[in-house]
mmCIF entry with sequence, helices, sheets and N, C-alpha, C, O atoms, coordinates in Angstrom:
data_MODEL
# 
_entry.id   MODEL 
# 
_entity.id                         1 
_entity.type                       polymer 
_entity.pdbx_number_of_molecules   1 
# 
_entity_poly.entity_id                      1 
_entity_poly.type                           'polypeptide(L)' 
_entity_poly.nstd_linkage                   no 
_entity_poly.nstd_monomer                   no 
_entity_poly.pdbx_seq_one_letter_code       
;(UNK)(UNK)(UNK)(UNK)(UNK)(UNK)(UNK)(UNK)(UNK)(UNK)(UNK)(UNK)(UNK)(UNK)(UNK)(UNK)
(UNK)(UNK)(UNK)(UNK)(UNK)(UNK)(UNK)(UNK)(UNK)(UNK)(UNK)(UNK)(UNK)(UNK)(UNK)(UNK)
(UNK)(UNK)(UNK)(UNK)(UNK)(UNK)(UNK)(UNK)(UNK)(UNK)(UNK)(UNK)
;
_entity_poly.pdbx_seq_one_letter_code_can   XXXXXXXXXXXXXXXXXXXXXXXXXXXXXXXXXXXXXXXXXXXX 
_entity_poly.pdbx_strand_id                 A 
# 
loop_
_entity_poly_seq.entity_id 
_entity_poly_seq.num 
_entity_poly_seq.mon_id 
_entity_poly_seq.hetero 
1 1  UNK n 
1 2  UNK n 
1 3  UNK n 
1 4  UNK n 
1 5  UNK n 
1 6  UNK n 
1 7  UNK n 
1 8  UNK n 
1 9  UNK n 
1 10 UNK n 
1 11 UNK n 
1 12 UNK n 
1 13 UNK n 
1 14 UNK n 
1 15 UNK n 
1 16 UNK n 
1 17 UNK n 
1 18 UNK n 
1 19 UNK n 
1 20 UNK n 
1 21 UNK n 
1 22 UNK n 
1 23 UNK n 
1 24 UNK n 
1 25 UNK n 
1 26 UNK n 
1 27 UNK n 
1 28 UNK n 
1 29 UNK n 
1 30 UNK n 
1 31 UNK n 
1 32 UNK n 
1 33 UNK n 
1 34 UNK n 
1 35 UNK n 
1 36 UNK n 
1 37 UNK n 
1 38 UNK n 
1 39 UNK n 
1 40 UNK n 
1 41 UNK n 
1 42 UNK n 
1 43 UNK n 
1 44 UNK n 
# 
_struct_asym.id          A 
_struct_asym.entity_id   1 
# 
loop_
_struct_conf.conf_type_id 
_struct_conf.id 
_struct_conf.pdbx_PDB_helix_id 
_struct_conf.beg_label_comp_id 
_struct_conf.beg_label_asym_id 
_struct_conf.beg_label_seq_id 
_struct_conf.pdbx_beg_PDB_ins_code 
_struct_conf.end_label_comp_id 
_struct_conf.end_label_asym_id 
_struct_conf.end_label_seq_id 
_struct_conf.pdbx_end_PDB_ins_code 
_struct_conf.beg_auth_comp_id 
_struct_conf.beg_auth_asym_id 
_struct_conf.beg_auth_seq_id 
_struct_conf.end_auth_comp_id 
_struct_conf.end_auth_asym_id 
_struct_conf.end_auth_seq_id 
_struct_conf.pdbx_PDB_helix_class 
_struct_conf.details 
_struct_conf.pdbx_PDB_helix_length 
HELX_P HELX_P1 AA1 UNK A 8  ? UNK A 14 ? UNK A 8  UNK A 14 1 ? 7  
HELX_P HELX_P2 AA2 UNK A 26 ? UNK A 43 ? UNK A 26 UNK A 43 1 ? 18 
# 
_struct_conf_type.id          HELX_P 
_struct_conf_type.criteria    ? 
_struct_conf_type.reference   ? 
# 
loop_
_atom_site.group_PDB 
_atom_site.id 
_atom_site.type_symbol 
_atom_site.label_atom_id 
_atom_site.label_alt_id 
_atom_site.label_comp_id 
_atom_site.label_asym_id 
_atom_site.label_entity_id 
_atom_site.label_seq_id 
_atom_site.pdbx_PDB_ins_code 
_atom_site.Cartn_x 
_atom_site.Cartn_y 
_atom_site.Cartn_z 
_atom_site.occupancy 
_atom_site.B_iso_or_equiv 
_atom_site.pdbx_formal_charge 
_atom_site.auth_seq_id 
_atom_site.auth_comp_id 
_atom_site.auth_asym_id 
_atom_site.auth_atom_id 
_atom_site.pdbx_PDB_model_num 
ATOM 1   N N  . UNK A 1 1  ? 85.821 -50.539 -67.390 1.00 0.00 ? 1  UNK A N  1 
ATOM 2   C CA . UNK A 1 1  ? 84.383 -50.690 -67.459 1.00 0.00 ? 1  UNK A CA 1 
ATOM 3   C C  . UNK A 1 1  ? 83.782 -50.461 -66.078 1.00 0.00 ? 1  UNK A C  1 
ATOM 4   O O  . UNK A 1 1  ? 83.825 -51.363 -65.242 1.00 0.00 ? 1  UNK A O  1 
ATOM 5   N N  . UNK A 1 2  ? 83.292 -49.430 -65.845 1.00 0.00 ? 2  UNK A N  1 
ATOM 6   C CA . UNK A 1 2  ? 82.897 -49.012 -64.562 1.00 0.00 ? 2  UNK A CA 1 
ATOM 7   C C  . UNK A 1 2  ? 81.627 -49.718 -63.671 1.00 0.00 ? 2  UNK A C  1 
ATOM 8   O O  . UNK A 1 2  ? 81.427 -49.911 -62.472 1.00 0.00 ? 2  UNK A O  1 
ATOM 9   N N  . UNK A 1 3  ? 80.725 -50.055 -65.193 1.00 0.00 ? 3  UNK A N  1 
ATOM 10  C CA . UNK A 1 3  ? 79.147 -50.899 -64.340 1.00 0.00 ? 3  UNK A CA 1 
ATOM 11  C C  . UNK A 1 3  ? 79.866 -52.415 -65.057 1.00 0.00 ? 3  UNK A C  1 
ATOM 12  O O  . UNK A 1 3  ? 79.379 -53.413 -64.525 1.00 0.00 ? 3  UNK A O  1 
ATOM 13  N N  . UNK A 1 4  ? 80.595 -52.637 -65.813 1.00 0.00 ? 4  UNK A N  1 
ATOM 14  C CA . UNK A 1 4  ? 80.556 -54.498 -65.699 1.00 0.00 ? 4  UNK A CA 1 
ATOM 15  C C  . UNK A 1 4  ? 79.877 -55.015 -66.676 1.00 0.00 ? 4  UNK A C  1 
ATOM 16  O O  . UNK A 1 4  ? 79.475 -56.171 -66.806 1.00 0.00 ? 4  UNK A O  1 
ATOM 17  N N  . UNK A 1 5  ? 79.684 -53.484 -67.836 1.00 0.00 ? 5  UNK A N  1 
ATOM 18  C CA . UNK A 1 5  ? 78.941 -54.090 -68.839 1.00 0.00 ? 5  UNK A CA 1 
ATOM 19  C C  . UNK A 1 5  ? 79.722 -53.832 -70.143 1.00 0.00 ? 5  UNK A C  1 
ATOM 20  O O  . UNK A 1 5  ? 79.821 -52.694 -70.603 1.00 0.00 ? 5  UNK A O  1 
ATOM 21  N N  . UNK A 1 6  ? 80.440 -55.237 -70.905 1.00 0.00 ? 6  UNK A N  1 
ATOM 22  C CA . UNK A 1 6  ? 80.701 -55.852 -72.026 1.00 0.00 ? 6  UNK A CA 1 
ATOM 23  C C  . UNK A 1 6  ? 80.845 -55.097 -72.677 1.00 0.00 ? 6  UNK A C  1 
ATOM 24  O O  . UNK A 1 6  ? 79.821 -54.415 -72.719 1.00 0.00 ? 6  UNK A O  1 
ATOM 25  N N  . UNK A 1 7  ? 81.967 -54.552 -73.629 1.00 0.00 ? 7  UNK A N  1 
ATOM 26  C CA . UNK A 1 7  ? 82.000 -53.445 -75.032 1.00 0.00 ? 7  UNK A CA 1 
ATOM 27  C C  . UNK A 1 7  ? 80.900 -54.165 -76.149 1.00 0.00 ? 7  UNK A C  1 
ATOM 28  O O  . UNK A 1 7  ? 80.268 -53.384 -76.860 1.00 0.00 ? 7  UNK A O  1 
ATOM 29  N N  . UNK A 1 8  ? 80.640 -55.799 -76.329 1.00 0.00 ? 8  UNK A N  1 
ATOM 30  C CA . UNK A 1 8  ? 80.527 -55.708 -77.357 1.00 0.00 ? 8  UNK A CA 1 
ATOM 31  C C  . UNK A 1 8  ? 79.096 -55.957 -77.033 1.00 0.00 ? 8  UNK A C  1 
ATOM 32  O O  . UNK A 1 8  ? 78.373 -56.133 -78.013 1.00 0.00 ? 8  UNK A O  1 
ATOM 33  N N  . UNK A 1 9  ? 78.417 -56.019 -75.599 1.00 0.00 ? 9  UNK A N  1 
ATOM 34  C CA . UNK A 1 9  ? 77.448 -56.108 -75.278 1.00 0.00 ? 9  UNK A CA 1 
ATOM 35  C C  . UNK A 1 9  ? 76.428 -54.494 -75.643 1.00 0.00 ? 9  UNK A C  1 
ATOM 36  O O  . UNK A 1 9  ? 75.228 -54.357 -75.883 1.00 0.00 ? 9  UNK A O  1 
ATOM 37  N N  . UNK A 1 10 ? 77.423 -53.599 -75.551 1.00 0.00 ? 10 UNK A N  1 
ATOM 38  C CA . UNK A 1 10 ? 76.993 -51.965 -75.630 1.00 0.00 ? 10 UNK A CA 1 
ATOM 39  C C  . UNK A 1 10 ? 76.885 -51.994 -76.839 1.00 0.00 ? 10 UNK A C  1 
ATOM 40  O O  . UNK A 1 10 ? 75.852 -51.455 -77.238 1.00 0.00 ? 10 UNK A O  1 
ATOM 41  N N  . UNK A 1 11 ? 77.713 -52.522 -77.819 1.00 0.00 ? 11 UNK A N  1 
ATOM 42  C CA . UNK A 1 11 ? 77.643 -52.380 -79.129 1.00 0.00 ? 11 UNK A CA 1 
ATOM 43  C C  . UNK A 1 11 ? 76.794 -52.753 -79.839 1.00 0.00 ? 11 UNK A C  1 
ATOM 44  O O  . UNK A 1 11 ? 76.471 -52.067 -80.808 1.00 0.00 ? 11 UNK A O  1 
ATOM 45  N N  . UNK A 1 12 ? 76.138 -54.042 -79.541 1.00 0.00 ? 12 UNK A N  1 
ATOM 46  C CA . UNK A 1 12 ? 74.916 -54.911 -80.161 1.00 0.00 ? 12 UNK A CA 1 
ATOM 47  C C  . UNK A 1 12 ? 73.461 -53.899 -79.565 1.00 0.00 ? 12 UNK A C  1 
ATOM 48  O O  . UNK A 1 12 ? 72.494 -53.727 -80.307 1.00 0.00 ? 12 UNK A O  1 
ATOM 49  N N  . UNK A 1 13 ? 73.511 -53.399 -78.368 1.00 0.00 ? 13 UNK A N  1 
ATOM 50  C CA . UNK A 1 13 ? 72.545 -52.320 -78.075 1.00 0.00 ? 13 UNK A CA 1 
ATOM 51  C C  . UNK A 1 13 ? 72.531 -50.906 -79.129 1.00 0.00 ? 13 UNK A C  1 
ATOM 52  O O  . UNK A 1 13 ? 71.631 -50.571 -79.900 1.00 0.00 ? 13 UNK A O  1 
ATOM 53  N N  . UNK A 1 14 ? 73.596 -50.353 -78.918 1.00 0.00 ? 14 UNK A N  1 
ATOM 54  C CA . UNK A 1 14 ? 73.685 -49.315 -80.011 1.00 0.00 ? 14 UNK A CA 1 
ATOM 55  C C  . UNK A 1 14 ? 72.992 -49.781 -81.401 1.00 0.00 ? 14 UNK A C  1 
ATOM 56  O O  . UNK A 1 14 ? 72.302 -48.895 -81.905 1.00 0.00 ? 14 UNK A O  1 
ATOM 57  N N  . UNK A 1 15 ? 73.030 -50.670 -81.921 1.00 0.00 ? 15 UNK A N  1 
ATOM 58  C CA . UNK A 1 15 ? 73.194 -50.410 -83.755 1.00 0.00 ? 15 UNK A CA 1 
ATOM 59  C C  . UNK A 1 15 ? 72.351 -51.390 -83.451 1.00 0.00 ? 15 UNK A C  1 
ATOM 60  O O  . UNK A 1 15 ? 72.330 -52.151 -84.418 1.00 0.00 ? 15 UNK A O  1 
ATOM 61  N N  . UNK A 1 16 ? 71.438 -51.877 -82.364 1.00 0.00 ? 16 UNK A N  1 
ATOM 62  C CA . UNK A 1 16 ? 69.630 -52.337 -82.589 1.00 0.00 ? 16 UNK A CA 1 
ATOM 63  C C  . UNK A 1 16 ? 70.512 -53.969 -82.390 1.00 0.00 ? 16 UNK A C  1 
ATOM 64  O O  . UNK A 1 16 ? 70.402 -54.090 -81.170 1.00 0.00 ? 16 UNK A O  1 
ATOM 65  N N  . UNK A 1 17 ? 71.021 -54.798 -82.700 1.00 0.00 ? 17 UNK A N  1 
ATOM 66  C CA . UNK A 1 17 ? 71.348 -55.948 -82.852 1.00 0.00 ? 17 UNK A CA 1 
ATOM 67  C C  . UNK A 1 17 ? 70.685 -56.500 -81.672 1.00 0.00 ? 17 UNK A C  1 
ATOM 68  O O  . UNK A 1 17 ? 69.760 -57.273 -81.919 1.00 0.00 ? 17 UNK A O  1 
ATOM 69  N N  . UNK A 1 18 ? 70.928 -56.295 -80.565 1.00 0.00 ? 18 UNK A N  1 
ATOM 70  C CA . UNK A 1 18 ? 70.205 -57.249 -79.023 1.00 0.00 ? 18 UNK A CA 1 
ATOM 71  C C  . UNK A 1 18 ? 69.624 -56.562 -78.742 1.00 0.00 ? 18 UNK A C  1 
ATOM 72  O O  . UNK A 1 18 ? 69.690 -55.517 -79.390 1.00 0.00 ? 18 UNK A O  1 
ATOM 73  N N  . UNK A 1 19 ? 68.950 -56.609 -77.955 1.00 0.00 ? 19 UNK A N  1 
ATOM 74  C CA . UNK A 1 19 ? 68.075 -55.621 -76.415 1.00 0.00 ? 19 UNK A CA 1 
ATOM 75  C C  . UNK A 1 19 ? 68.217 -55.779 -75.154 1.00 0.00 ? 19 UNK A C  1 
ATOM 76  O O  . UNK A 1 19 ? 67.821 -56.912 -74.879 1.00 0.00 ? 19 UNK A O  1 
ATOM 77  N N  . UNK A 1 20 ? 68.477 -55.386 -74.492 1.00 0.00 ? 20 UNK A N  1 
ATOM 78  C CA . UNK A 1 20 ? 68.556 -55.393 -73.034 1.00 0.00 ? 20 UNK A CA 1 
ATOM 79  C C  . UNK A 1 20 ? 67.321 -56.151 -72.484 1.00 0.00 ? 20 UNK A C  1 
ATOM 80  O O  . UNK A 1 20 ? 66.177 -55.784 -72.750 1.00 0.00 ? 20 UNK A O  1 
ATOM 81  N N  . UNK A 1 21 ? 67.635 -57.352 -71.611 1.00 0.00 ? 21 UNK A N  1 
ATOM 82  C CA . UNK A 1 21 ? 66.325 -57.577 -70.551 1.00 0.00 ? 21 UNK A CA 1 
ATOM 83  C C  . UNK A 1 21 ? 65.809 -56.884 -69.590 1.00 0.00 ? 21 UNK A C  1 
ATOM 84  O O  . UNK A 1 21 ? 66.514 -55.982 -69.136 1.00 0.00 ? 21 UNK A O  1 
ATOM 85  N N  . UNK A 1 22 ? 64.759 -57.047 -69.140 1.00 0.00 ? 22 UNK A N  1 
ATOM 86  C CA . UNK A 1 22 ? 64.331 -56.523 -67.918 1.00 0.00 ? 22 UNK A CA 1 
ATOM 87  C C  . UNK A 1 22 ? 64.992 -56.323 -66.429 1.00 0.00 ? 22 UNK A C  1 
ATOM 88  O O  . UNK A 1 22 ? 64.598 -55.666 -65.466 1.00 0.00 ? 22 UNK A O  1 
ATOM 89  N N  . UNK A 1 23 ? 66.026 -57.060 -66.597 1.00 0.00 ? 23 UNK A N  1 
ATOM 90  C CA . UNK A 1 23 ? 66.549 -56.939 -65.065 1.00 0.00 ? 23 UNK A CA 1 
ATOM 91  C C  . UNK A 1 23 ? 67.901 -55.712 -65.507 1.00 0.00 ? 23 UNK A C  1 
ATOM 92  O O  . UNK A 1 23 ? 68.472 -54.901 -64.777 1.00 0.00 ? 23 UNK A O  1 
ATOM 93  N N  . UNK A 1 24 ? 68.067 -55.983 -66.887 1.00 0.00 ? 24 UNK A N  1 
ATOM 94  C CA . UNK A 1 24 ? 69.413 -55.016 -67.300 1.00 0.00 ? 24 UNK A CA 1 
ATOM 95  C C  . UNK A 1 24 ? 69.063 -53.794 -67.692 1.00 0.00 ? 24 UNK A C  1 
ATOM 96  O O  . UNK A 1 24 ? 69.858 -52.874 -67.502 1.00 0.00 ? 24 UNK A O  1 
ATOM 97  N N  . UNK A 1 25 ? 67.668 -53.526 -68.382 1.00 0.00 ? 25 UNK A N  1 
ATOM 98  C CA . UNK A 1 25 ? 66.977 -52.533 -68.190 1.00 0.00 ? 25 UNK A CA 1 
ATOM 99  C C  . UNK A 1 25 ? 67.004 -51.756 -66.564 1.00 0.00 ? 25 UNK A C  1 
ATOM 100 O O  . UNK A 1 25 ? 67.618 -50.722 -66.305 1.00 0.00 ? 25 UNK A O  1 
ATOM 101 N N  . UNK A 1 26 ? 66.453 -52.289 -65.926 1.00 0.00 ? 26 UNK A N  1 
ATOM 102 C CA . UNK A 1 26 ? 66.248 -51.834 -64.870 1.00 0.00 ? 26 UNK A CA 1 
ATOM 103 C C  . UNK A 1 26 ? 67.915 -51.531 -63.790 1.00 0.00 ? 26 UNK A C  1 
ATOM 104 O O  . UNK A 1 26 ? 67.955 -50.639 -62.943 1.00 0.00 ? 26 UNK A O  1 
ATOM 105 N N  . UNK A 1 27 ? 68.869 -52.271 -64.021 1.00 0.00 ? 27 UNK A N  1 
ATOM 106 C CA . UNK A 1 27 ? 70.048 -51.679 -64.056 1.00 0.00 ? 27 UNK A CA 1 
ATOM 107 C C  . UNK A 1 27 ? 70.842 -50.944 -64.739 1.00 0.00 ? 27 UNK A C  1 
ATOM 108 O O  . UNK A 1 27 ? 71.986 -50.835 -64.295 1.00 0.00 ? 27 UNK A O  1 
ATOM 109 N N  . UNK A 1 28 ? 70.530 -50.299 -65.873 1.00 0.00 ? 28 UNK A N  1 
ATOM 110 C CA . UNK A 1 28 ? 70.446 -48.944 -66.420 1.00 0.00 ? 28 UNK A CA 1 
ATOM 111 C C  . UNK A 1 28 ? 69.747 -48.219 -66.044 1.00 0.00 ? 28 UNK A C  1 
ATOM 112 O O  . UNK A 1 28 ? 70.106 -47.042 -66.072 1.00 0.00 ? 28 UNK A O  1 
ATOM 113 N N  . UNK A 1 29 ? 68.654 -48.494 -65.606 1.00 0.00 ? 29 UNK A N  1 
ATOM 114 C CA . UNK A 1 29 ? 67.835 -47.134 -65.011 1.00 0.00 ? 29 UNK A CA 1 
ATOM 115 C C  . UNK A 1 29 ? 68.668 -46.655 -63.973 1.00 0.00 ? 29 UNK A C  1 
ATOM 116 O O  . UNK A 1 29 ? 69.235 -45.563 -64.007 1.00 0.00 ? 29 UNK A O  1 
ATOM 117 N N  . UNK A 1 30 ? 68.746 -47.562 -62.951 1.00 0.00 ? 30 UNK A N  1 
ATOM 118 C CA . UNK A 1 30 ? 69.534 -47.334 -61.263 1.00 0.00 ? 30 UNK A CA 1 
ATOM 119 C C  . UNK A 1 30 ? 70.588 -46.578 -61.709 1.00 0.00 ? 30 UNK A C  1 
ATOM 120 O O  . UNK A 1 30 ? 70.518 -45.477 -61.162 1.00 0.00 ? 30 UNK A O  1 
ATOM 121 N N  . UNK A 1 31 ? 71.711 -46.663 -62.585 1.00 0.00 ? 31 UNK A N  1 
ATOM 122 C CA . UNK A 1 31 ? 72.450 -46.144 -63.335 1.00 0.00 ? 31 UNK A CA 1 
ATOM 123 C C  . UNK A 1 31 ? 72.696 -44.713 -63.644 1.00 0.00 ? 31 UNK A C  1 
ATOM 124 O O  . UNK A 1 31 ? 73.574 -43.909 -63.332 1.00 0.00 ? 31 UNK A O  1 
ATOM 125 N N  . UNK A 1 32 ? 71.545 -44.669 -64.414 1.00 0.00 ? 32 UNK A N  1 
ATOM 126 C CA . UNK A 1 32 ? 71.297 -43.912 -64.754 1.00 0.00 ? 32 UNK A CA 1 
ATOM 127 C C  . UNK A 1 32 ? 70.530 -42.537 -63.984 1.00 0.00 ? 32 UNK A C  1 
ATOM 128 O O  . UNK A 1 32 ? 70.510 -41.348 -64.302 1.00 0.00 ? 32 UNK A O  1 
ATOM 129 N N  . UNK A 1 33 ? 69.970 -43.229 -62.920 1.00 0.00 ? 33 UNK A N  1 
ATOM 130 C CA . UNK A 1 33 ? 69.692 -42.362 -61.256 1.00 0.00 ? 33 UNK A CA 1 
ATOM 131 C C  . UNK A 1 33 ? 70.464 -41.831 -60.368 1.00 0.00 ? 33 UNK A C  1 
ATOM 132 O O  . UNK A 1 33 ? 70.299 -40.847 -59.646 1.00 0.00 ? 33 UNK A O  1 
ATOM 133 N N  . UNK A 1 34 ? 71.825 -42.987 -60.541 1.00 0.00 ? 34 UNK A N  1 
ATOM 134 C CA . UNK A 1 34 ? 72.767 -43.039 -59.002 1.00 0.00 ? 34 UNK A CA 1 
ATOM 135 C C  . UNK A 1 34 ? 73.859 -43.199 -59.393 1.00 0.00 ? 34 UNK A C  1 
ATOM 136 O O  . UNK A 1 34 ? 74.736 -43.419 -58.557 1.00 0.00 ? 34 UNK A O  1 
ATOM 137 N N  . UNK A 1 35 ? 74.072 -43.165 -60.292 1.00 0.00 ? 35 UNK A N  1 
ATOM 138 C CA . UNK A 1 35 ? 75.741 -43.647 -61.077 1.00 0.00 ? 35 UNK A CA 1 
ATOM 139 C C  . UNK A 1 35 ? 76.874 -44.055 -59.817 1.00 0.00 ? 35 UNK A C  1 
ATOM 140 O O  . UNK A 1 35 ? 77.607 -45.039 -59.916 1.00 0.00 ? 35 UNK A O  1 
ATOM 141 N N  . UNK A 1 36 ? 76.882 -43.207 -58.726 1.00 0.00 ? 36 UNK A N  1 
ATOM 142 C CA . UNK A 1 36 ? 77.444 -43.033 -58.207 1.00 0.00 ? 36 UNK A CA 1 
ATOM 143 C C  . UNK A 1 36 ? 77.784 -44.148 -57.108 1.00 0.00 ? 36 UNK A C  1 
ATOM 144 O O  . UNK A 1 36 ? 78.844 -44.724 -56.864 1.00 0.00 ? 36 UNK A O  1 
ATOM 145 N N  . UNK A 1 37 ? 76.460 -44.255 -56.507 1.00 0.00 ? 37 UNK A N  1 
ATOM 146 C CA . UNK A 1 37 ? 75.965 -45.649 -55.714 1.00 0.00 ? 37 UNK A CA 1 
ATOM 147 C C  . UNK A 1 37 ? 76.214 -46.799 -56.715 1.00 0.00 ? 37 UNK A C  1 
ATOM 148 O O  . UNK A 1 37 ? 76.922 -47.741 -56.361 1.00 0.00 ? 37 UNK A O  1 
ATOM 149 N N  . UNK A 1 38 ? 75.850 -46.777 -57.532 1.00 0.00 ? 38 UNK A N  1 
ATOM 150 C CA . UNK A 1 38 ? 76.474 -48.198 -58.261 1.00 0.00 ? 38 UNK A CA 1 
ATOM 151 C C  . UNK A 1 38 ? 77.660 -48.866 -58.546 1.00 0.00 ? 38 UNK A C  1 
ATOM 152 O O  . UNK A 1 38 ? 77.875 -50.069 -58.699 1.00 0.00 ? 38 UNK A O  1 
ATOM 153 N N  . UNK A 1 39 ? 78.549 -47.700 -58.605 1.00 0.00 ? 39 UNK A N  1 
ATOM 154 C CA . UNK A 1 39 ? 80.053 -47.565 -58.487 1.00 0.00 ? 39 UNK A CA 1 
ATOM 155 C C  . UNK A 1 39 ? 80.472 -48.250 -57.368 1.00 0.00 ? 39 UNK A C  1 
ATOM 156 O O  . UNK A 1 39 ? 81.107 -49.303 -57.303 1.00 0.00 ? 39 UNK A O  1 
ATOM 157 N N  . UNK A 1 40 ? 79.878 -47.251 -56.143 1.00 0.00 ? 40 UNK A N  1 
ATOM 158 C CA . UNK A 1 40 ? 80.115 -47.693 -54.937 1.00 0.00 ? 40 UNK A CA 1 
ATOM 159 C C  . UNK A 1 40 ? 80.200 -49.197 -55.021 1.00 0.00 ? 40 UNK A C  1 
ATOM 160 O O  . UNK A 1 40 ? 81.301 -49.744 -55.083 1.00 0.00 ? 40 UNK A O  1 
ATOM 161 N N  . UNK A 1 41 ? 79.277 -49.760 -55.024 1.00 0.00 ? 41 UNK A N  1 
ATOM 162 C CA . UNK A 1 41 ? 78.492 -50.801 -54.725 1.00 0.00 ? 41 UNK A CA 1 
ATOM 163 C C  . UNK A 1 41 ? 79.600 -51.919 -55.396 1.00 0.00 ? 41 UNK A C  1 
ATOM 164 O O  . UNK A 1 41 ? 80.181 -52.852 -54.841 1.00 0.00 ? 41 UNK A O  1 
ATOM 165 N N  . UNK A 1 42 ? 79.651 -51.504 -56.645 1.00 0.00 ? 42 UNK A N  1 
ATOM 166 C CA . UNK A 1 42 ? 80.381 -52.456 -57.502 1.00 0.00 ? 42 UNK A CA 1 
ATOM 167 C C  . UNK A 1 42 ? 82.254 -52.934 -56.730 1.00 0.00 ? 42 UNK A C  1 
ATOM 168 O O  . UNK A 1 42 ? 82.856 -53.971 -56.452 1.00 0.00 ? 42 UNK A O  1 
ATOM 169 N N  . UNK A 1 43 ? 82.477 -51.683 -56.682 1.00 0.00 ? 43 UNK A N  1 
ATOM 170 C CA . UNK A 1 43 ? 84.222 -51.462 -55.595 1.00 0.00 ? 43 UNK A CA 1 
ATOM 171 C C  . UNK A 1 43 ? 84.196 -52.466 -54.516 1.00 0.00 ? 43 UNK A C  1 
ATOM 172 O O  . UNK A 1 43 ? 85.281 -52.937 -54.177 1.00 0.00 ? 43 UNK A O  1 
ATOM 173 N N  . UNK A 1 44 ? 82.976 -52.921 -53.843 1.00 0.00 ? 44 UNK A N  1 
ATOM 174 C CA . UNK A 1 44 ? 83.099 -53.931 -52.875 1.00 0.00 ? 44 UNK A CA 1 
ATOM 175 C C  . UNK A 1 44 ? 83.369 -53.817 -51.891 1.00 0.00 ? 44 UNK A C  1 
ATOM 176 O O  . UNK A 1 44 ? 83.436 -54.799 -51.151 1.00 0.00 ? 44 UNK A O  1 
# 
């Protein structure tokens, strides 16, 4: 799991069950900008 986010957490997003908050939103965006830097970031 490269960003730290939950299979079954992705799963309840997919098929509508949860929604993402605002702060996890917004760490999908970054994500979704920088993939790369987040990686980084995450490795420590």
């Amino acid at each position: 799991m490269k960003f730290h986010v939950p299979l079954g957490t992705l799963r309840d997003w997919e098929q509508g069950a949860k929604y993402p908050d605002t702060a996890t939103r917004s760490y999908l965006h970054v994500i979704e900008k920088a993939p790369y830097i987040v990686m980084q970031a995450l490795e420590g």
